[in-house]
C-alpha positions as CSV (number, residue, x, y, z in Angstrom):
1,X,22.8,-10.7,-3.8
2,X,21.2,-7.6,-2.2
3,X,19.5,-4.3,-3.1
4,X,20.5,-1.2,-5.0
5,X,19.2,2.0,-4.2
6,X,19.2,5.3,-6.2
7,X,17.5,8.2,-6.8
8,X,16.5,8.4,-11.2
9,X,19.0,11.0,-13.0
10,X,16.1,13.1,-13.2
11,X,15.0,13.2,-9.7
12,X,11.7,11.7,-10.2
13,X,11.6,8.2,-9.0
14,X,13.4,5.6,-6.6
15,X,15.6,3.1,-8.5
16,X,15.4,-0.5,-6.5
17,X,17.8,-3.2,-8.5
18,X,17.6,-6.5,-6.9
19,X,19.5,-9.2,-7.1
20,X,19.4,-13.1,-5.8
21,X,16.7,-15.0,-4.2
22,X,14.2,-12.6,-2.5
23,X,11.2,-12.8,0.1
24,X,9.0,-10.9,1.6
25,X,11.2,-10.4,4.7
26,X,14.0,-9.0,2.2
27,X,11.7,-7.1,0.1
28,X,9.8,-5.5,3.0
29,X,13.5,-4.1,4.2
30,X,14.2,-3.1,0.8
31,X,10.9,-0.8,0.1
32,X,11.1,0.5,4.1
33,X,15.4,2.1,2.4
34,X,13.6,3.4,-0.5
35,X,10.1,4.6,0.8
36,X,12.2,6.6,3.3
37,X,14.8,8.0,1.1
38,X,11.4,9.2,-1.4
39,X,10.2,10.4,1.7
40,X,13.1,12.5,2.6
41,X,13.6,13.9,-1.3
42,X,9.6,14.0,-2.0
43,X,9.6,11.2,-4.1
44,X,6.7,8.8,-4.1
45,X,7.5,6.5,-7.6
46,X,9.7,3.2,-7.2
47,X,11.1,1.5,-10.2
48,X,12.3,-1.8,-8.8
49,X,14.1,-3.6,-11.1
50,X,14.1,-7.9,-10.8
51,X,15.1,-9.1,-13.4
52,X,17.9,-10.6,-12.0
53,X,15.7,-11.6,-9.0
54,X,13.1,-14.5,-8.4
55,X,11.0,-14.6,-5.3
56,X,11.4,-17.8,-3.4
57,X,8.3,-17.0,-0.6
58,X,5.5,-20.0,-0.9
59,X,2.4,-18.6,-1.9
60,X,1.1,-17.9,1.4
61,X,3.9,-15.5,2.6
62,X,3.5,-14.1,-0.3
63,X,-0.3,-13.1,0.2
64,X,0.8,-12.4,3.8
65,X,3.2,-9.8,2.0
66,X,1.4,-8.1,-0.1
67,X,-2.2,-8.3,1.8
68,X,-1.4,-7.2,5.3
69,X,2.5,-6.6,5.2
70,X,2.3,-3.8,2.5
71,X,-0.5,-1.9,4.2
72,X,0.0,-1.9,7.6
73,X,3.8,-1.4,7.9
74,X,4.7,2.0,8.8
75,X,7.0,3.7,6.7
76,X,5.5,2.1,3.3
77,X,3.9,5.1,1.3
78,X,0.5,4.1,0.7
79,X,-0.2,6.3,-2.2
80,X,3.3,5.3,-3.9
81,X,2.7,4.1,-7.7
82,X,5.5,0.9,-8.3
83,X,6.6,-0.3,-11.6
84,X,8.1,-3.5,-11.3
85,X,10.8,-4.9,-14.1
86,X,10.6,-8.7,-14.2
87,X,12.3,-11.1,-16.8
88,X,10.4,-12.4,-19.8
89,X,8.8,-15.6,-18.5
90,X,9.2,-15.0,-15.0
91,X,6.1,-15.0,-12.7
92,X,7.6,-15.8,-9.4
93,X,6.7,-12.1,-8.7
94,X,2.9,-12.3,-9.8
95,X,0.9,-13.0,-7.4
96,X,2.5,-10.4,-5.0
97,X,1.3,-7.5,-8.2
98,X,-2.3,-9.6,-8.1
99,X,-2.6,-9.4,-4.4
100,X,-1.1,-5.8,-4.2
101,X,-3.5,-4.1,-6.9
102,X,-6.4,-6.1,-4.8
103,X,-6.0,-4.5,-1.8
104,X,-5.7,-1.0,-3.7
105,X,-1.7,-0.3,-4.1
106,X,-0.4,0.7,-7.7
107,X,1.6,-1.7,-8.3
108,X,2.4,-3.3,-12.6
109,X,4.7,-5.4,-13.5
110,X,6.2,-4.6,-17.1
111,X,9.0,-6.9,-19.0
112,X,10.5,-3.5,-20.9
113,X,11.8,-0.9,-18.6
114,X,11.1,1.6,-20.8
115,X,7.6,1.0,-20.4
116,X,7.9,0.9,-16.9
117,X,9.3,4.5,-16.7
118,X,6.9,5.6,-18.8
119,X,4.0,4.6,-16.3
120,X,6.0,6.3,-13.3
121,X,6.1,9.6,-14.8
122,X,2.4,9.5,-16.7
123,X,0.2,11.9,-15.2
């Protein structure tokens, strides 16, 4: 149980690889590591990988997460583009994507991690 964190072989995005039950609380402490280690290398793309992860948060913490939490916690990079890796037939993560994306955060959730590093480095 716990959080991975790595810099990409190629330098260009944040590797988060989670594992256990995880809620906001954890998840806030995990992007606050990896927003300031892409802060320090000039890195602002976060591949957080949970497939081995389900969020446990009722719906409400998780709305409390991803609407306020997300955008008014210093040290989360605002303009940071996330690709999320969940398990086929998991959606214990969607609503948090859904709320995110609302309030104006890139945030997609993909089920193939190639596809998911494809959408970091686009552009």
């Amino acid at each position: 149980m716990g959080c991975e964190i790595k810099v990409s072989e190629d330098g260009k995005y944040i590797i988060q690889t989670v594992t256990g039950d995880l809620t906001g609380k954890l998840m806030m402490e995990y992007n606050l590591k990896s927003h300031a280690m892409g802060r320090d290398l000039g890195i602002n793309r976060f591949l957080v990988d949970v497939t081995k992860s389900r969020n446990v948060d009722p719906p409400t913490k998780n709305f409390s997460f991803a609407r306020y939490g997300l955008k008014t916690t210093p040290g989360i990079d605002l303009s940071a583009r996330v690709a999320t890796v969940v398990s086929p037939g998991d959606h214990s993560h969607d609503f948090i994507e859904t709320v995110s994306r609302d309030r104006g955060l890139d945030v997609t959730h993909f089920t193939d991690r190639h596809q998911a590093i494809r959408h970091l480095l686009k552009d």
